[in-house]
Steps between C-alpha positions, in 0.01 A plus 500: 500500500785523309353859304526636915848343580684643177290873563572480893817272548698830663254543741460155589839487564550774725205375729655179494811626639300721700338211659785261580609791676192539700494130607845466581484769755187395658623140528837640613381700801290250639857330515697782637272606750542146657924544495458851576291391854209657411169398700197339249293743599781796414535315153123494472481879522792529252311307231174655566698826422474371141135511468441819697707628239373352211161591575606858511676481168218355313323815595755768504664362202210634249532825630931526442446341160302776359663795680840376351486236234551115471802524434679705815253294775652196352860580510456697833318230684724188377805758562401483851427105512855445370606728798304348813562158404860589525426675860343218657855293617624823616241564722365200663287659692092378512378928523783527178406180325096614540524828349724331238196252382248808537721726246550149250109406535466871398737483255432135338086627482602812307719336267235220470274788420746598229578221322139373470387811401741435216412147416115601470599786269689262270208256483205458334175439533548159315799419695483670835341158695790332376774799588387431891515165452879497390578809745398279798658228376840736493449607873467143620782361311700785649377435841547187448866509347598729805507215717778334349700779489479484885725198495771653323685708831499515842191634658678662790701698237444757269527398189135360473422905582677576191388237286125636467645855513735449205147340316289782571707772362562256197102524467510851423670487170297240251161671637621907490679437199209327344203638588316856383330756699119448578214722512415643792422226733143458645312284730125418572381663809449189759170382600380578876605195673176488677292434168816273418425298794134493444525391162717166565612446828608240425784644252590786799563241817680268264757771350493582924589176567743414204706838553596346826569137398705650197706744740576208677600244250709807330641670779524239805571171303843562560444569871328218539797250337767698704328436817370113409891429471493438111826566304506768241490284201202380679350835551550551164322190358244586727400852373596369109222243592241770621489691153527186333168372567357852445641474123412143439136546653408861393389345157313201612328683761382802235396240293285381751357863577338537172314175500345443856355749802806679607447497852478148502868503359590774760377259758681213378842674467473688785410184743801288283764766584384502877467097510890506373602802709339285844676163358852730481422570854410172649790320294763670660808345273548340180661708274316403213165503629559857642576567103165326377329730745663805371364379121215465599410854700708719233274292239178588668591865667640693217211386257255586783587876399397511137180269585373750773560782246303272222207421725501879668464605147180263398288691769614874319374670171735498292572867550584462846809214467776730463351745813517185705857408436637790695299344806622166467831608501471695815287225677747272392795741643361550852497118532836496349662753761303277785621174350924479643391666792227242651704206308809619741281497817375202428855375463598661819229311660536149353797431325581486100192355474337808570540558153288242388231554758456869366466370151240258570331704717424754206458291226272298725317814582424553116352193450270482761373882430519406102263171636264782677470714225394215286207464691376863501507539123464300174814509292584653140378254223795418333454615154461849679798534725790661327860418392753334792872751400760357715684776694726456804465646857845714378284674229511913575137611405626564077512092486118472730399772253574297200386236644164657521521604141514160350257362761249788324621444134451118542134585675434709257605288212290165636183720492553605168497113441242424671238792322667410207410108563172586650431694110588203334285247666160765481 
């Protein structure tokens, strides 16, 4: 760990600045929109504006990188984060602040793109599972971080606009300065999503289902604390809590995954996040139960991403784990851009606690198709599934990629064991 950190501490850096400044915007808008008089389901649209975006990034993004280098998408794309995040208190304007989050979900996917291309070209084989490992831990703790920073100014001002602004152009320098060109830049042709969905459909409706409970929890948690009548250091202990439980449960959870029938797991976490999201919703108040609650779905939700990845992967040759990232992803994205949108109906309908319902509702959903599935065909045996990588619902499809790559080393590496344990014993 420490042999990554010393050969990749620039980068790390700049993404961790790169991600405060992603989560103090998202948190902040939520926030504004409310001051600004903006209707839930107007904000709703705004954040969904984010994932439309992002999910044309992640596939455009490829294409810029090897018409013009790394180097001048990178400084381009966060050139123009810098820039809308400094827009968006001089327009307050729902059609203004939507095609703001569609240009910085474009932008934050391409430079996501970027900078993981650049951390998997610095790593090793030896090393790589543990690169992605410390990388995600850098994007929480930024994401994380962020919502302190919200606490710092007045919301209905502008200096929270700036603060993130001022961070992402700071980015730039420790990762340009830092970092050498690349090769040209290629990536594996997607599988059809057809044969992706007949090979575990289990893995496809779950990344359906999770795009839209992440979307939420990223984009409308804010929304949601606005409209409930929370304060903002509130709303910001709130969110903090969310990614929280994802980092203290995304270890205990892979753990897990490599030693039992993964769908059982899926199961579990899925119908624990949807038993906390309904108790969020029938409790009403209390603070600190509303912050249990939020431990508890971020803790099952945004390990839910890497498992359905992990037990798509144990139905696919090994060949084929890398094609079917590039599906996920867009499964996954779909849901995503469908998530804020129903989550702000729902609100419209019910209340705050429309929030809630949606979540349940989906992670609900998962379990009881994960249940289904478990009756139409026997699981994995254990000793022949493959390798759990944790990787975050942020990750562009570089970080899925990589993913993939140790999944196949580590499969590849416990068969070797096993023929070479098989030898011994004849």
């Amino acid at each position: 760990m420490f042999q990554v950190l010393a050969s990749s501490w620039a980068l790390l850096l700049g993404m961790l600045l790169l991600m405060v400044g992603n989560g103090i915007q998202g948190t902040l808008l939520g926030i504004r929109g409310g001051i600004e008089g903006f209707s839930t389901f107007e904000m709703s649209i705004v954040m969904a504006g984010y994932f439309a975006g992002f999910l044309g990034g992640s596939r455009l993004a490829p294409a810029l990188i090897r018409r013009v280098g790394h180097v001048r998408v990178f400084a381009a794309l966060g050139s123009l984060i810098s820039a809308v995040l400094i827009l968006y208190p001089t327009l307050a304007d729902p059609v203004a602040w939507t095609i703001g989050r569609v240009l910085i979900g474009f932008c934050f996917s391409g430079v996501y793109v970027t900078a993981e291309s650049w951390l998997n070209n610095s790593a090793t084989n030896e090393n790589r599972g543990k690169a992605l490992s410390l990388y995600m831990i850098t994007q929480m703790a930024g994401i994380v971080s962020a919502q302190g920073l919200i606490l710092i100014a007045d919301p209905a001002g502008f200096v929270l606009f700036v603060i993130p602004s001022v961070l992402v152009s700071i980015s730039f320098a420790p990762i340009l300065l830092s970092v050498s060109p690349l090769p040209a830049f290629e990536t594996t042709k997607p599988m059809s999503l057809v044969r992706l969905v007949q090979s575990s459909p289990t893995g496809a409706v779950g990344m359906f289902l999770m795009g839209g409970v992440f979307s939420a929890l990223f984009g409308m948690a804010s929304v949601y604390g606005t409209n409930a009548g929370l304060s903002v250091p509130q709303i910001s202990a709130f969110i903090a809590t969310i990614y929280l439980g994802g980092l203290f449960l995304q270890y205990p959870i892979g753990w897990l995954s490599d030693r039992m029938d993964r769908r059982t797991l899926i199961l579990a976490a899925a119908a624990t996040g949807g038993a906390a999201a309904g108790a969020a919703m029938a409790m009403g108040g209390g603070f600190a139960a509303l912050l249990a609650a939020a431990f508890v779905i971020g803790g099952m939700s945004n390990p839910l991403y890497a498992l359905l990845i992990a037990h798509t992967n144990d139905y696919l040759d090994r060949d084929d784990m890398a094609a079917a990232s590039g599906g996920l992803l867009f499964i996954n994205g779909v849901g995503a851009i469908l998530g804020p949108v129903l989550t702000g109906w729902m609100m419209g309908l019910i209340g705050p606690q429309g929030f809630f319902l949606f979540i349940a509702i989906l992670m609900l959903s998962l379990a009881v198709f994960t249940g289904f599935r478990m009756t139409q065909r026997a699981p994995v045996p254990v000793d022949e599934t493959g390798t759990y990588s944790p990787v975050l619902p942020t990750a562009s499809p570089v970080a899925v990629e990589v993913a993939q790559e140790v999944a196949i080393e580590a499969q590849q590496d416990g068969a070797q064991a096993r023929d070479e344990d098989a030898q011994r014993r004849a």
